[in-house]
Residue, then its C-alpha position, 0 to 999 in steps of 0.5 A: x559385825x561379829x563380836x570375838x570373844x576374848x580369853x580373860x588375861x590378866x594385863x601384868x605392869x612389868x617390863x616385858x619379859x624376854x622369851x626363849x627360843x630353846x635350840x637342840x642340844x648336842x647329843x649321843x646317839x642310843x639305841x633309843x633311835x627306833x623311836x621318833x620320842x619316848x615319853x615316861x608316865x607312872x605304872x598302868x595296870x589297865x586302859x580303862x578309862x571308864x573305870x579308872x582314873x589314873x590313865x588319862x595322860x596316856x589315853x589321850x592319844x589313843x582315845x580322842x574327845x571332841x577335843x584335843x590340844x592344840x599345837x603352838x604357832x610356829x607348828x602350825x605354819x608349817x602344817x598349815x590347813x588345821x581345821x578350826x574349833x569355833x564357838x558361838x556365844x549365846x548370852x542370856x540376859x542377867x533377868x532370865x534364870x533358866x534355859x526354859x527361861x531363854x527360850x521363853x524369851x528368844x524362842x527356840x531357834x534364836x538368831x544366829x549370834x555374832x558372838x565367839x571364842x576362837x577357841x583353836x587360838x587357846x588350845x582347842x583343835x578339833x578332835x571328833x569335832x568338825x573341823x570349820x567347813x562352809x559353816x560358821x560355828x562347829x560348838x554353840x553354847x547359851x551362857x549366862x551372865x557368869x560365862x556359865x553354860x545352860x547348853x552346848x551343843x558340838x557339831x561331830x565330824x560326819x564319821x571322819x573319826x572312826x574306831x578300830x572295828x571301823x564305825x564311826x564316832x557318834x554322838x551316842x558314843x559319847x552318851x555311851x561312856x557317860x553312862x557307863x560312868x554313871x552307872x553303880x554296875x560299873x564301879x567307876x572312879x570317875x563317877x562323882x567327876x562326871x556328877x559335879x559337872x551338874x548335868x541337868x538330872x544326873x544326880x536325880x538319877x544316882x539318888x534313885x540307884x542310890x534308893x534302889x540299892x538302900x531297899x533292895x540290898x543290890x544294884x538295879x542292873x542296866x539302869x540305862x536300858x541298853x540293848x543287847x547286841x544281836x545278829x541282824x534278821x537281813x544280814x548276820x554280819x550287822x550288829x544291831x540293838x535287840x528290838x525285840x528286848x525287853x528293858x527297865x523291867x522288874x529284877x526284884x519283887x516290888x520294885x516296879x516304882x523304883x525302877x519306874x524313877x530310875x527310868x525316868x532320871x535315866x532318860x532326863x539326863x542332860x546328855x543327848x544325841x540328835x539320832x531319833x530311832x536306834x539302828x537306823x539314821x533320821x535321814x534313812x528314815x525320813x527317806x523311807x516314809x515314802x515307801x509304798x509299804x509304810x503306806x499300804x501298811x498305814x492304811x490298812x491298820x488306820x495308822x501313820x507314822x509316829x516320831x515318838x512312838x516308843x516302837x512301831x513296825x516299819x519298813x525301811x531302805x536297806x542302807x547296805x544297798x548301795x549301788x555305787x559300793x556293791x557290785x551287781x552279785x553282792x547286791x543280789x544277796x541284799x534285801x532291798x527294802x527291811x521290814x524291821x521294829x523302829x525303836x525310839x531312842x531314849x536319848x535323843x534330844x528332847x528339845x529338837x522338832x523336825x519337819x516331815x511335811x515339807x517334800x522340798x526338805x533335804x532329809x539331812x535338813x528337817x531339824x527345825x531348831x539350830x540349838x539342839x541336837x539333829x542327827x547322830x553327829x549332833x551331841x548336846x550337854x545341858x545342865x542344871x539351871x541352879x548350877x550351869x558349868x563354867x564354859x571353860x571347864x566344860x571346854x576342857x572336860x570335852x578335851x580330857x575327861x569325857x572320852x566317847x567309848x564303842x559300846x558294841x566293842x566293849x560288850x563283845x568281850x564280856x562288859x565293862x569290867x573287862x574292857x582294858x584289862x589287856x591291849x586286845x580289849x581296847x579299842x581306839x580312835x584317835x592318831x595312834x594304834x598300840x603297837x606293843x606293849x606291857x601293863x603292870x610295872x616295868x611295863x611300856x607302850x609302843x604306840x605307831x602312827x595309824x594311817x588310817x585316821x583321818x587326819x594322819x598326814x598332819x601326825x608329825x612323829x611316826x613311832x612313840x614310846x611310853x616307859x612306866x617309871x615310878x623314880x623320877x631319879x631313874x627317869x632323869x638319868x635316861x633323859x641325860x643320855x638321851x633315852x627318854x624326851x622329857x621329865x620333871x626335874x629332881x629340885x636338887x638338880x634345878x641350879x645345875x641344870x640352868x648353869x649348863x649350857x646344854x639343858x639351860x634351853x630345855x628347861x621348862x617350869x610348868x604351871x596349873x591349879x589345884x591344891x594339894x592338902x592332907x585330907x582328915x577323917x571326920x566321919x562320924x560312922x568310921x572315925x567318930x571316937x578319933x581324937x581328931x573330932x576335938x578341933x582343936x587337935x586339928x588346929x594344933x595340926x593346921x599350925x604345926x605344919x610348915x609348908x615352906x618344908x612341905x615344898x622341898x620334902x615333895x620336891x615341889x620347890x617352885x610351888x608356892x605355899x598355900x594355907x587356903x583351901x580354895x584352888x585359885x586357877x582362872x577363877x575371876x568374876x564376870x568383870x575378870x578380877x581374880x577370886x584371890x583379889x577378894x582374900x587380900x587384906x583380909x586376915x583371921x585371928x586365932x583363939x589365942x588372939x594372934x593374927x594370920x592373913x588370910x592367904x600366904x601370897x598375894x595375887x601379884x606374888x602368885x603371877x610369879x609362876x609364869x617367869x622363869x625364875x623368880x624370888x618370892x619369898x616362900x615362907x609359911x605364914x601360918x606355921x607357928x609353933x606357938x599357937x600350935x601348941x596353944x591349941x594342943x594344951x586346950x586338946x590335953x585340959x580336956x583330954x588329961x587321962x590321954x597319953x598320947x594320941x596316935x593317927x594312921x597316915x596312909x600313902x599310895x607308895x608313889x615317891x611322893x605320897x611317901x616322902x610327904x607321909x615320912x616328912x609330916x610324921x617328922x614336922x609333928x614328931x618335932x612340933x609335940x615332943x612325941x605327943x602325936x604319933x604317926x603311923x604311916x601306911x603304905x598301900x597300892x594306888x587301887x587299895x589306897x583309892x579304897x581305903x579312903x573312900x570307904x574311911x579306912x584312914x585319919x590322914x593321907x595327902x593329897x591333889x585335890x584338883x578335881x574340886x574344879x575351877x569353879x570359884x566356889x568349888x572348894x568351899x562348896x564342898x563343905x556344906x552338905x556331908x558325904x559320909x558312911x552310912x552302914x545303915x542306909x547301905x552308903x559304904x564309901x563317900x569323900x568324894x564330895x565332901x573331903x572330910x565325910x562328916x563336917x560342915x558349916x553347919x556343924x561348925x556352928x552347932x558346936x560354938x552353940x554346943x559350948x554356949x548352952x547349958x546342956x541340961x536346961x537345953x535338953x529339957x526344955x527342947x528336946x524332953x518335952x517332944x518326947x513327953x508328947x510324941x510318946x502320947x501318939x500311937x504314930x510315934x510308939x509304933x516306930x519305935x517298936x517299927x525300929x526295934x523289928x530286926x527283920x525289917x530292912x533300912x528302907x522298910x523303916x524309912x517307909x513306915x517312918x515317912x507314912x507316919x512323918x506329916x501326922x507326928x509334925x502336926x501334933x508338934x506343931x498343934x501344941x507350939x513345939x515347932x516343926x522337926x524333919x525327919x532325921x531328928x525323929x530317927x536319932x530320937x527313936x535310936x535315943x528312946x532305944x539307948x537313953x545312956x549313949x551320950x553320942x546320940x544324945x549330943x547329936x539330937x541336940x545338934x538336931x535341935x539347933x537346927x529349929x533355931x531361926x537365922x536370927x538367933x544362931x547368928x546372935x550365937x556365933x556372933x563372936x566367932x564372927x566377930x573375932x574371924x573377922x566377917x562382915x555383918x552390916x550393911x556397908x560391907x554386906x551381911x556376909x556372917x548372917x548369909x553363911x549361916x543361912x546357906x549353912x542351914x536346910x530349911x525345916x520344910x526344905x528337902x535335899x534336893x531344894x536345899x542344894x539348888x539354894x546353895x548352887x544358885x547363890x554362888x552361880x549369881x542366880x539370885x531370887x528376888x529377895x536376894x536382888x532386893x537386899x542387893x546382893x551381888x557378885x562381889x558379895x558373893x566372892x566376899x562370901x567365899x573369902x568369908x568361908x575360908x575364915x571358917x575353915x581355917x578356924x574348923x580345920x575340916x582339911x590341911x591344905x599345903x601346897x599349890x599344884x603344878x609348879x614343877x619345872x621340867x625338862x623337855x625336848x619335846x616340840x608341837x605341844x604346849x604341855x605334857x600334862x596329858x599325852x596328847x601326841x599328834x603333833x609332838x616331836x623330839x627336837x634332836x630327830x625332827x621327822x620332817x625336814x621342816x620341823x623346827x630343832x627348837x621349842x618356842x616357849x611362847 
């Protein structure tokens, strides 16, 4: 019996709630009626999506994924025959921690499972997926307990979808786009997206471009080892991949073992394909091993066939020669059989194995294992056992974030740079083609129905047009006379437009996740004398705000208020209960001893957003001058030649970002009596994204969605920095980390900061390490290795790690306790500047970290104590586990410390762990104790739920305008076809 596995929805004890059945309203007719629905989005200056970011609502119809949105019921009816999307579910075992581990247990071809998730019921259809034919699933996917995905393989649809230069869309295709993303060469913005997806050995990869580039001043180019693309020898109109190129080669001297490691994590990535050789299909291969040449050939050289040799010489059928497509002339001009160089592909599936013995075999059909990939329409995701992907997420990452791209294409016209610069160098695959159009302001998108895509027939509108608007009041007035579809609705117009009988139907109130926050610079390289490093001018900032005005001046009024950090989203335990159900009732105290609850609405008041209208009370609970000016009096006791304190607020111009930066500067203006001062800059979207990346900036607002929906997204990202670092050539970061350098662990080595007494401390652990280090010549000879200015970063991290195990022995030899190795570099670039007070806080920062868990947690007790996380047995040992994650291990490096980390919260526990039984709930308990932490360290400002909008729309066939997926959406004022609905079921 198949087991359907059920979308997790939260039962809601009310009464039930009517909904609308939204009819057309009356209209006038506009010149507008050449088009069958015109759509508005912000200003596009490119099309790259690989490169940039701020594109992907438009893309979405010009470029499809293995996914696109689903339409709603009713439409479905009508078009009936909608091909299905089906995943089948492969559960492991709670006891098994790893993929190997799985297939350990269940060998690599497992039964076939009874388990799924009817995904085309919760708005996935296929895109380049194949559409449900003869078989039972076209998505497999190997989840554990959690829901999270070790594995998932997608079955593409056969060349059905197919690019402008009419070849088809191949699993490579998707590989292609991934890399080019991965890739430092290119540049691109979606980079740390696609690395916090956890891909098995994409951030082994970026760690060794990262070393190259920190060694050798410069990018390692085509990191990948793509093929240049050449004229074929048998016929000059086919492209084919040179195989005669030489890749991953030398391009400095004395690079050889970088580039070693950078081919090797390049070729271990996680993202595969089921095509063995490039230029060539299995089965064109398979079907060519009989070839009386291959033999005569094997034979003579005492030889035979290799599957994963990494080139051999080879003869092969011509797969242009095609008796029922060629007439007999044109067949007389094409070589039959191809003598040809066959080249591994160094992304195809490691794990598959094919039969090439058994002659009854369909060459199709050799592929042994149902869970991997086996031909080039075959493509297969895996990720790190530590950290597996949350299936929904990766689910709606195939959907609108990993787009497949035609390499061929993109090289053609110059590389990546230059793909999308201007409409001729774009190339699409999905229902629509670009008629017309404009980048830049002002510009516009004319796009028209392509017949040629293959399931064209089911596109409902035939003429579509995207108007860049920046000015939502500019928008509003073209939808009023009709000449645009839909738009957001300015707050001052919601009441008049619900009293008005005509547009009363056509509203809408959007819902999503993800938190809008004003981000704060504490990067110690670019930002380290900001007043905002003192905590408690951050509190006094976190205090002084109110959210509740925040929400009008952005002109969110039907968000909600937030002062967690934490996006909740469809964030729910194994068990389906809700992340927040973990932060109500508890509540965190300030250092003037009032109390705040943890989070501003309960999980009931928060299920408010899907009802039309609703009256949960918006209040700030946390806004309160009081405690705010508490904390900036303890900011001035100890800053008192200190005037006035002055922060730069940065804004991408947008409508939005500026009302936010103007109404901020005013809250603080207000709460201080002109003590901060806010300097606002405004800044275009590009040169923005680049000041804060390279920490150009004190404050700036923010969506940060892109933190995902994995429960411990949020909080996670403060547990290792992401910051500037000139001197190891690491020139942008916040991306992983929001704020660059803070973390838990600084948060408690500050409490330890405050408790000891500096001098006595400095002495007895740091002064007696140098006393004895600089009786070992290992050690002298660094600190002269550091004064040598002709040596690079790298050089001196060599000489460092050469010297490293015997300077910890002698420290060890005489009970002075194991160091790493930043602690020996901050001592060096002490040694070389004894009066920098700066460094000497920061070794002593270095030597909290000797400290065992025991003995910080009897630090830090008190803070504890007073945020109120449990530390016993009964409610769990939650402080002492924080402090633990929040620590690396002397003996532990990055690498390890991270999967620590990741296990933890992904509920893949080591034995230890199960012993002192720690579960899931204590570990959701964990993640509600960290946001005491940040609220208390105030590393971000979160302000405002993302996605509670209303809007008014006359768009049908879609359930949402998030992203411009437009197959099946249609303007209910001018139906396309006669049995289209003139009204949108909001169902």
């Amino acid at each position: 019996m198949k087991k359907r596995l059920k979308w997790l929805c939260v039962a809601i004890a009310f009464p039930l709630v009517c909904v609308p059945v939204i009819t057309a309203a009356s209209t006038k007719t506009t010149s507008t009626a050449l088009y069958d629905l015109v759509l508005s989005s912000n200003p596009l200056t490119s099309l790259n999506y690989i490169k940039y970011s701020d594109n992907k609502k438009v893309i979405s119809s010009l470029v499809e994924s293995v996914f696109k949105q689903a339409p709603p019921p009713d439409i479905k009816e009508i078009l009936q025959g909608l091909p299905i999307a089906r995943a089948g579910i492969y559960t492991v075992d709670p006891s098994i921690s790893s993929f190997n581990e799985y297939l350990d247990k269940n060998g690599s071809n497992p039964l076939e499972t009874s388990s799924y998730y009817e995904l085309s019921d919760i708005g996935f259809a296929p895109g380049v997926l194949d559409g449900l034919v003869g078989q039972q699933y076209n998505v497999r996917a190997v989840l554990n307990g959690s829901r999270r995905a070790y594995s998932a393989l997608f079955d593409l649809n056969k060349g059905k979808s197919v690019w402008e230069n009419k070849e088809p869309v191949t699993a490579m295709d998707f590989a292609d786009a991934l890399h080019y993303i991965l890739d430092f060469n290119t540049g691109s913005q979606k980079q740390i997206d696609i690395e916090r997806m956890n891909f098995k050995g994409a951030k082994a990869f970026i760690d060794a471009q990262t070393e190259y580039l920190s060694k050798f001043k410069k990018t390692y180019e085509n990191p990948f080892g793509k093929r240049r693309f050449i004229k074929a020898d048998w016929d000059s109109r086919i492209l084919i991949e040179d195989p005669n190129q030489k890749v991953w080669e030398s391009q400095v001297p004395g690079d050889e073992e970088y580039v070693k490691k950078i081919k090797q994590t390049a070729t271990s990535i996680g993202i595969y394909t089921g095509q063995l050789f490039l230029n060539f299909s299995n089965a064109n291969v398979f079907d060519s091993l009989s070839l009386p040449q291959n033999q005569l050939m094997w034979k003579r050289t005492n030889t035979d066939f290799d599957i994963d040799a990494e080139e051999q010489d080879f003869f092969i059928k011509n797969p242009e020669y095609d008796t029922l497509k060629k007439t007999a002339a044109e067949l007389k001009t094409i070589p039959k059989i191809i003598q040809t160089k066959l080249i591994k592909n160094p992304y195809r599936d490691p794990r598959q194995k094919f039969d090439l013995k058994d002659q009854n075999l369909d060459h199709n059909n050799r592929a042994q294992f149902r869970l991997f990939a086996s031909d080039k329409y075959k493509l297969r995701f895996e990720f790190e056992d530590h950290s597996p992907r949350a299936v929904f997420d990766l689910f709606r990452d195939m959907r609108e974030v990993i787009l497949p791209i035609n390499r061929k294409f993109v090289e053609s016209i110059g590389g990546i740079a230059n793909f999308g610069t201007s409409l001729n160098k774009f190339m699409k695959n999905g229902p629509f083609a670009i008629e017309s159009g404009i980048l830049g302001p002002q510009g516009y998108l004319v796009l028209k129905k392509d017949d040629t895509y293959y399931s064209s027939d089911k596109t409902i509108s035939n003429l579509i047009k995207i108007q860049f608007i920046t000015d939502l009041n500019i928008a509003f007035t073209l939808f009023e006379d009709n000449q645009l579809s839909a738009t957001d609705i300015p707050a001052i117009r919601q009441i008049d437009f619900w009293s008005n009988p005509n547009f009363k139907p056509l509203m809408n109130k959007g819902v999503g996740y993800g938190t809008i926050a004003l981000q704060l610079n504490l990067d110690k390289e670019t930002n380290g004398d900001s007043p905002l490093q003192d905590e408690d001018l951050r509190n006094a900032l976190y205090y002084a705000i109110n959210r509740s005005e925040v929400l009008k001046i952005v002109g969110w009024d039907a968000s909600f208020v937030v002062n967690t950090w934490s996006a909740f989203g469809q964030a729910r335990n194994s068990t389906g209960n809700p992340l927040e159900m973990f932060f109500e009732h508890e509540t965190t105290t300030a250092k003037n001893n009032k109390k705040y609850p943890l989070q501003n609405h309960k999980f009931i008041d928060h299920l408010a957003k899907s009802y039309t209208f609703e009256h949960v009370n918006r209040k700030d609970q946390v806004f309160d001058l009081e405690t705010a000016r508490f904390y900036l009096e303890r900011y001035k006791q100890k800053h008192p030649e200190q005037k006035q304190v002055t922060l730069r607020f940065l804004n991408n111009s947008t409508d939005e970002q500026i009302q936010a930066s103007i109404g901020i500067q005013n809250l603080i203006k207000n709460a201080f009596d002109n003590y901060i001062q806010i300097e606002i800059k405004g800044l275009p979207a590009n040169t923005f994204t680049d000041y804060i990346d390279t920490g150009k900036f004190d404050l700036a607002y923010g969506n940060f969605d892109r933190f995902g929906t994995n429960p411990e997204s949020y909080v996670a990202a403060f547990f290792q920095t992401d910051e500037i670092s000139k001197e190891s050539e690491k020139i942008s970061g916040f991306r992983l980390n929001p704020a660059g350098s803070w973390t838990y662990n600084r948060f408690f080595n500050d409490i330890i900061y405050q408790k000891i007494n500096h001098n006595q401390w400095f002495n007895e652990k740091i002064q007696t390490r140098i006393n004895l280090l600089n009786s070992i010549p290992a050690f002298n000879e660094l600190i002269n290795i550091a004064k040598d200015t002709n040596l690079s970063y790298s050089q001196k991290e060599e000489e460092l790690n050469k010297r490293f195990v015997a300077i910890n022995q002698q420290l060890i030899q005489n009970n002075l306790g194991l160091v790493n190795n930043t602690f020996i570099k901050l001592l060096i670039k002490y040694l070389n500047d004894p009066t920098n007070l700066n460094l000497q806080k920061e070794l002593m920062y270095q030597s909290f970290n000797q400290l065992s868990v025991d003995q910080i947690v009897e630090l830090t007790k008190e803070t504890g104590i007073r945020l109120q996380i449990p530390n016993n047995e009964q409610d769990g040992f939650i402080f002492r586990k924080i402090v633990e994650l929040s620590y690396q291990k002397p003996n532990e490096d990055l690498v390890a410390y991270n999967k620590r980390i990741t296990s933890y919260f992904a509920n893949i526990l080591t034995d230890q762990e199960i012993k002192d039984k720690w579960n899931e709930n204590l570990i959701f308990k964990t993640i509600a104790s960290l946001e005491k932490i940040v609220r208390d360290g105030v590393p971000i400002i979160p302000l405002i739920e993302v996605d509670t909008k209303w809007e008014i729309s006359r768009v049908a066939g879609v359930s949402s305008l998030h992203s411009f997926s437009l197959q099946y959406a249609y303007d209910i004022t001018k139906p396309p076809r006669a049995e289209l609905p003139r009204r949108i079921n909001r169902n």
